[in-house]
C-alpha positions in Angstrom: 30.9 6.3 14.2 28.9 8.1 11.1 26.0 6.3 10.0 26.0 6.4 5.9 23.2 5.6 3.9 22.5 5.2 0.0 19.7 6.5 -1.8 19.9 4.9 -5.2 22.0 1.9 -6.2 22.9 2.7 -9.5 26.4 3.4 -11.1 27.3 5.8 -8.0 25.7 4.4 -5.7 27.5 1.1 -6.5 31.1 2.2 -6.8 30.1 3.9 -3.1 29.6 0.6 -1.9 32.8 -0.6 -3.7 35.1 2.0 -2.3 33.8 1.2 0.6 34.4 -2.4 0.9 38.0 -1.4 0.1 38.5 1.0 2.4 40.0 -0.9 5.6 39.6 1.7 7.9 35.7 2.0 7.6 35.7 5.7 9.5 31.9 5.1 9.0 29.1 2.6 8.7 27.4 1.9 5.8 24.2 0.8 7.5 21.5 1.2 4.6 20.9 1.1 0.7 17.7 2.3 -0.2 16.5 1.6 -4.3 13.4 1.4 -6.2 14.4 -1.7 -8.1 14.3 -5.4 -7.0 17.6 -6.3 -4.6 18.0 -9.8 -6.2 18.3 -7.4 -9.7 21.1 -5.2 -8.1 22.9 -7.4 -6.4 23.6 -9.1 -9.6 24.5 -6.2 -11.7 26.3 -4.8 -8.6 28.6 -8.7 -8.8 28.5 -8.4 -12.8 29.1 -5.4 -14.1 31.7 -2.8 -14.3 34.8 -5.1 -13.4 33.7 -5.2 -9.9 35.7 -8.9 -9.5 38.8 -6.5 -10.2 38.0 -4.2 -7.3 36.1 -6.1 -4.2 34.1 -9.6 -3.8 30.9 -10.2 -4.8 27.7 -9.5 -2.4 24.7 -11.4 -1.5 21.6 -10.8 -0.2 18.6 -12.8 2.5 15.7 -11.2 3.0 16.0 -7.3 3.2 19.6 -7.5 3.7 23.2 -6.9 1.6 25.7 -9.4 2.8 29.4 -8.0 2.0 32.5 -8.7 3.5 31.3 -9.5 6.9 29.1 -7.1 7.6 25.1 -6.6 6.4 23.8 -3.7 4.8 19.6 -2.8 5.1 18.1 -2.7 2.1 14.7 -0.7 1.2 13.0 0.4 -1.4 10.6 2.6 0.0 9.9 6.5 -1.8 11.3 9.5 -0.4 7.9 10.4 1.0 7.9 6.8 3.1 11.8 7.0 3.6 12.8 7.5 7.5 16.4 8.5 8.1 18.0 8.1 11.5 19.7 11.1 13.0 23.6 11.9 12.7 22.8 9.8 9.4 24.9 11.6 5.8 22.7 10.8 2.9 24.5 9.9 -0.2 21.4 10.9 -2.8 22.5 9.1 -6.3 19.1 8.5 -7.9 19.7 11.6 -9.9 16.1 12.7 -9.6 16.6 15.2 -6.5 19.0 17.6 -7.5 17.4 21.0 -6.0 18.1 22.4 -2.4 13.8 21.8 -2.4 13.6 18.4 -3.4 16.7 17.3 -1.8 15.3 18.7 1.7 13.1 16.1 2.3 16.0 13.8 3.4 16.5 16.1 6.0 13.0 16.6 6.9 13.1 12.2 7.3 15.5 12.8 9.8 18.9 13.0 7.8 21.7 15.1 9.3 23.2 16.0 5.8 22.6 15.0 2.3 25.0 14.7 -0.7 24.0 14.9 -3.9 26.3 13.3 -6.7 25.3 15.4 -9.1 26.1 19.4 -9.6 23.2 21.1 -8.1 22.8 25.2 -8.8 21.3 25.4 -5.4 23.4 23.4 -3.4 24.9 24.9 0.0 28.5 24.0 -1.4 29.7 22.5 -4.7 32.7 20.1 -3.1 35.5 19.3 -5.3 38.0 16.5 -3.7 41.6 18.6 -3.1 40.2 21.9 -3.2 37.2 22.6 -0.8 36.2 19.2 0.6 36.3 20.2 4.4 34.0 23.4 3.7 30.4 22.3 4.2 26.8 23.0 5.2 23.9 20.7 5.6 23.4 20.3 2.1 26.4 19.3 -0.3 27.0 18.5 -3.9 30.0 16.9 -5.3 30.6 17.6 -8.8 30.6 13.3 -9.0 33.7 13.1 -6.0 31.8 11.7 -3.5 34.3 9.3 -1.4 36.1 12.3 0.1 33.6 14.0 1.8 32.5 11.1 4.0 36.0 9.0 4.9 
């Protein structure tokens, strides 16, 4: 099973975790969010906002820990410099903030096996659009915003 992991729970990151709560399959585990801001703060706007009744229940959280649809998701909000990644782990990196093959290396040096960035990058490995190149990839991927494909 692929360990997954979010760095930065904000619109993307958040309709990550929607799609995948919906996705009954689960070809991976989604074992760890990792955000700056307070978890009791984004797991409201994660139940509030952006018709999210419409798409998947609401989540809760204990302690340092996302509870959704029977299973628990880690939460941290450590900086990238603090940030550990286990091995075999993809990266989803949705802050917006590392967007160059340079800054976006650190995940790998934490450990990471690959990183995908959300975002278009100019240095990326691969620019990945769903339908047209999405099984062509190196260790460091950006999407052009289709993120779901790469990872299911």
């Amino acid at each position: 099973m692929i360990n997954v992991s979010i760095n930065g729970f904000g619109r993307i990151g958040r309709n990550f975790l929607r799609l995948y709560l919906a996705d009954t399959k689960k070809n991976f585990t989604l074992n760890r969010i990792n955000d700056i801001a307070d978890l009791k703060a984004l797991v409201h706007i994660f139940n509030t906002k952006e018709g999210n009744k419409i798409f998947c229940p609401e989540i809760s959280y204990s302690n340092k820990t996302i509870n959704a649809e029977n299973c628990c998701i880690d939460y941290s909000s450590l900086s990238i410099d603090e940030n550990k990644w286990s091995k075999n782990e993809i990266v989803i990196e949705s802050t917006g903030k590392f967007v160059t093959k340079q800054s976006a290396q650190k995940h790998l040096d934490s450990g990471a096996s690959y990183v995908v960035l959300t975002c278009p990058s100019e240095d990326a490995d691969i620019t990945l659009i769903s339908g047209i190149n999405e099984n062509c990839f190196d260790k460091l991927k950006s999407t052009a915003g289709c993120i779901f494909v790469i990872v299911s």
